[in-house]
C-alpha positions in Angstrom: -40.6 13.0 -42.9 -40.0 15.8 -45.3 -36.5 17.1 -45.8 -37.0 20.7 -44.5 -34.4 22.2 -42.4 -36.8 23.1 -39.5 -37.2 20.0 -36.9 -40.4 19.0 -35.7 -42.0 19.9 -32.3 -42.9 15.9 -30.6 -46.4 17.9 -30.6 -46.7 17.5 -34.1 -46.6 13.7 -34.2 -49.9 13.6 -32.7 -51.5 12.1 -28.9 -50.5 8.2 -28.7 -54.2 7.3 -29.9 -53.7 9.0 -33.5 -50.5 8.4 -33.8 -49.2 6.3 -36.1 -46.4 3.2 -35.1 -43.8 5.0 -36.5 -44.6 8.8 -34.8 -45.1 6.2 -31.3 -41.3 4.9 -31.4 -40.2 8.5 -32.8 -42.0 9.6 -29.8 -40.4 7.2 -27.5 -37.9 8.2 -28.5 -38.0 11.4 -28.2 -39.3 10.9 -24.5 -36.3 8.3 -23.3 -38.5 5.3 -23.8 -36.5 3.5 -25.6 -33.0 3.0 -26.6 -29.4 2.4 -25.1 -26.6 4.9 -25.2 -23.8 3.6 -27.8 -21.6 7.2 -27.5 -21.6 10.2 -25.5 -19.8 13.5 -26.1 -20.7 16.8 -24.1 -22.8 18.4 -26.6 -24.2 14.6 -28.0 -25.4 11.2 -27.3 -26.6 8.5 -29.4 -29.0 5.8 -28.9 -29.1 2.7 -30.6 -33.0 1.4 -30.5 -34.5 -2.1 -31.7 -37.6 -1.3 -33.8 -39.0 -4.4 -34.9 -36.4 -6.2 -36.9 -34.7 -3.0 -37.9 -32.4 -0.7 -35.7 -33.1 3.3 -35.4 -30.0 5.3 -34.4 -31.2 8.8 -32.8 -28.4 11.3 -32.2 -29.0 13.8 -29.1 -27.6 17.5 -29.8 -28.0 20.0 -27.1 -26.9 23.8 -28.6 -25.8 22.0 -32.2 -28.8 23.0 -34.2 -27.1 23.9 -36.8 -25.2 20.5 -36.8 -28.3 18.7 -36.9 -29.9 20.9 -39.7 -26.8 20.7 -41.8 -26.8 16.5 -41.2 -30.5 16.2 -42.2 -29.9 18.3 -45.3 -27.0 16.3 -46.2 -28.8 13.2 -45.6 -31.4 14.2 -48.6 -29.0 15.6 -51.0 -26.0 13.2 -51.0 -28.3 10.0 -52.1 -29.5 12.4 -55.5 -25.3 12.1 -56.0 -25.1 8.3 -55.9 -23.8 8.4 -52.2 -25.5 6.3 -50.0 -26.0 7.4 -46.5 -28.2 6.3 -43.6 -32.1 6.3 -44.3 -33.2 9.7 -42.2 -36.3 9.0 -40.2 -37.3 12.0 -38.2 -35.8 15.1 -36.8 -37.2 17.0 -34.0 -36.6 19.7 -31.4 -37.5 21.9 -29.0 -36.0 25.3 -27.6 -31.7 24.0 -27.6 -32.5 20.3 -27.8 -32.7 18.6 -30.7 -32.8 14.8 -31.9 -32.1 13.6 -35.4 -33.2 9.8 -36.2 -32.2 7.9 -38.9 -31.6 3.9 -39.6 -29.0 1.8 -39.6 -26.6 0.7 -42.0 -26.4 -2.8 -42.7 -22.7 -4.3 -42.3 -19.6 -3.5 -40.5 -17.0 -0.1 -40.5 -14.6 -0.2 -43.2 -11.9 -0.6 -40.5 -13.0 -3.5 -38.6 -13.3 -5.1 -42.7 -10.0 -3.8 -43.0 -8.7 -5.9 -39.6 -10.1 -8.7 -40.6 -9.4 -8.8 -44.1 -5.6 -8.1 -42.9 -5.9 -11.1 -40.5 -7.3 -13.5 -42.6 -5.4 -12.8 -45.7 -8.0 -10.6 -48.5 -6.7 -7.3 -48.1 -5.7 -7.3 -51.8 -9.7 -7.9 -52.3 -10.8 -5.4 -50.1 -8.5 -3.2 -51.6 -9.8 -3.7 -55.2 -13.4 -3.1 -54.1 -12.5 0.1 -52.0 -11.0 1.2 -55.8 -14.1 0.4 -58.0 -16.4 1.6 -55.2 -14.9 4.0 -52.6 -12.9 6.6 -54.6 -15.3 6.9 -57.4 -17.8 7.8 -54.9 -15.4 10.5 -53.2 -14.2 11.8 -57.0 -18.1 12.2 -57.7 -18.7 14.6 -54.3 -15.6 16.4 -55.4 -16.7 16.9 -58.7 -19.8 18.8 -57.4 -18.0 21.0 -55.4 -18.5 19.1 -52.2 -15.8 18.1 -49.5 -16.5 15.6 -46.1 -14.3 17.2 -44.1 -14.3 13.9 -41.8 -13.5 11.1 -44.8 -12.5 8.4 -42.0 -12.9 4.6 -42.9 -15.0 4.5 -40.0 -17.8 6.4 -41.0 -18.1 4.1 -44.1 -20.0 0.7 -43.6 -20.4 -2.2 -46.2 -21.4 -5.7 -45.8 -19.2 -8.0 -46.8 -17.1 -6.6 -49.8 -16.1 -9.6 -51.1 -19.7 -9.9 -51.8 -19.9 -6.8 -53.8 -22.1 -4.0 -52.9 -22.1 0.1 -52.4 -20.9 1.4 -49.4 -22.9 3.5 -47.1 -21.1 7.2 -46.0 -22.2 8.2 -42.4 -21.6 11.4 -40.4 -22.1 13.7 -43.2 -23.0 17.0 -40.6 -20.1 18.0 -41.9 -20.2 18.2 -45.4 -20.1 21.5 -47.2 -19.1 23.5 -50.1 -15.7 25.4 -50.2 -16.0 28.9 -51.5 -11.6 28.8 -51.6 -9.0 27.0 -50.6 -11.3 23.8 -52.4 -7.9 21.9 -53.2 -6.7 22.0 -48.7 -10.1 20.3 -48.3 -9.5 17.7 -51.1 -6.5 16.5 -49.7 -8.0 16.8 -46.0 -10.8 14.2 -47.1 -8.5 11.8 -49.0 -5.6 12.2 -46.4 -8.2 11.5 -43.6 -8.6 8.1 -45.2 -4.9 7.7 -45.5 -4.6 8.4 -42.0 -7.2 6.0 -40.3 -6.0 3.0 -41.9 -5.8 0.7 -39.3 -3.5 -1.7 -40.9 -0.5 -2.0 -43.4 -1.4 -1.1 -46.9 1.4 -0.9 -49.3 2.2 2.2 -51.0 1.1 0.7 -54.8 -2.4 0.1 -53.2 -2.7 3.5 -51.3 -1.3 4.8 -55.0 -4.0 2.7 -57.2 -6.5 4.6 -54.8 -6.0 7.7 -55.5 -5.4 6.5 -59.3 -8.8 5.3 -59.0 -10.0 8.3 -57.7 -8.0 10.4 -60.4 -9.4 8.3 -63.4 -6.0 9.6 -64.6 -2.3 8.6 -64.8 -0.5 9.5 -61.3 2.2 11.3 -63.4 0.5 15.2 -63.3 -0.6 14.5 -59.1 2.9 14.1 -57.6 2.5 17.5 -56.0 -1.5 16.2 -54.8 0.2 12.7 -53.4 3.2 14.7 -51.9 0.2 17.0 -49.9 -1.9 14.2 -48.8 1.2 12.0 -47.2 2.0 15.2 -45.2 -1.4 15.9 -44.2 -2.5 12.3 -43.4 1.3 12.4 -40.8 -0.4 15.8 -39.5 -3.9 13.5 -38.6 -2.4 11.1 -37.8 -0.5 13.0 -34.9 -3.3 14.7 -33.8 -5.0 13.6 -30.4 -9.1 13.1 -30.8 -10.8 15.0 -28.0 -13.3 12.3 -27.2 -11.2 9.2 -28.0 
């Protein structure tokens, strides 16, 4: 599927005789074939669909279009920065409906790690590899302008970081680039990660991060630390709609 900001119509794929396998399951699921609902929001769903031995994730909008366009744009363009995001697969529509498929990550959430590597004692490792891979990745959208705008450890998957390995950055629909006010939106995205840990992690580690992320001695930033505690407290306090 090319990367152009206009969905396909299911028409396009082609009658079920000339259509390829992979225009069949993107018409299945397109038509409700196939697939089991893993969330669902009033404006979106998303179905989680066995295609061979892969998984296809297809995320319903109904009146988003502009979400969806924006997500499939930012699905081409952050992987030309180094960021890794979920492979995108199709993404059609037709009149207010529209369905944007992509594949699966491989591994887990950066939060469940993060539980386990609490539990069982390699948080200091996990830590380490969230420095050398996490915050350069974060420093290098910065650096070309671009903010997240929802920079939560769960919308970044690895496999097993004490394996090694380059995480994968989901939900980028969001993404975009600040015309002013670029430094609120920096400290939104890294206090958005400050705020979703979802264990203990001491104050040297949370300070290494953003060390890490800085490439640069801590001692010009106190102001940028100082504004990312306060934000991450104002997250942190703030009730998600949807749970």
């Amino acid at each position: 599927m090319h990367a152009s900001n206009k969905p396909q119509a299911p028409e396009a794929l082609g009658d079920a005789a000339g259509a390829t396998p992979h225009a069949i399951v993107v018409r299945a699921l397109w038509s409700g074939a196939i697939g089991c609902t893993v969330r669902c929001v009033p404006t979106r769903r998303t179905v989680l669909a066995q295609v061979g031995e892969q998984c296809w994730f297809g995320k319903w909008r109904t009146g988003e279009r502009r979400s969806a366009a924006a997500e499939w744009h930012w699905l081409h363009v952050l992987p030309t920065l180094g960021l890794r995001t979920p492979a995108p697969i199709a993404w059609l529509g037709r009149g207010r409906r529209t369905l944007l498929i992509t594949a699966a990550s491989t591994g887990r959430a950066l939060d469940a790690w993060a539980t386990d590597a609490h539990r069982e004692g390699w948080l200091p490792q996990l830590v380490a590899w969230a420095c050398a891979n996490i915050a350069p990745a974060v420093r290098t959208l910065h650096a070309r302008g671009l903010v997240y705008r929802d920079l939560y450890w769960n919308h970044v998957f690895a496999d097993d970081p004490r394996l090694g390995g380059a995480p994968s950055f989901l939900d980028v629909e969001r993404v975009f680039r600040p015309r002013w006010r670029r430094r609120r939106w920096i400290v939104k995205d890294l206090a958005g990660l400050v705020s979703s840990l979802p264990v203990p992690v001491r104050s040297r580690d949370q300070l290494r991060f953003l060390r890490a992320y800085l490439q640069a001695p801590l001692r010009s930033s106190r102001s940028l630390a100082r504004a990312i505690v306060a934000k991450a407290a104002r997250i942190a306090r703030h009730a998600p709609r949807y749970g």
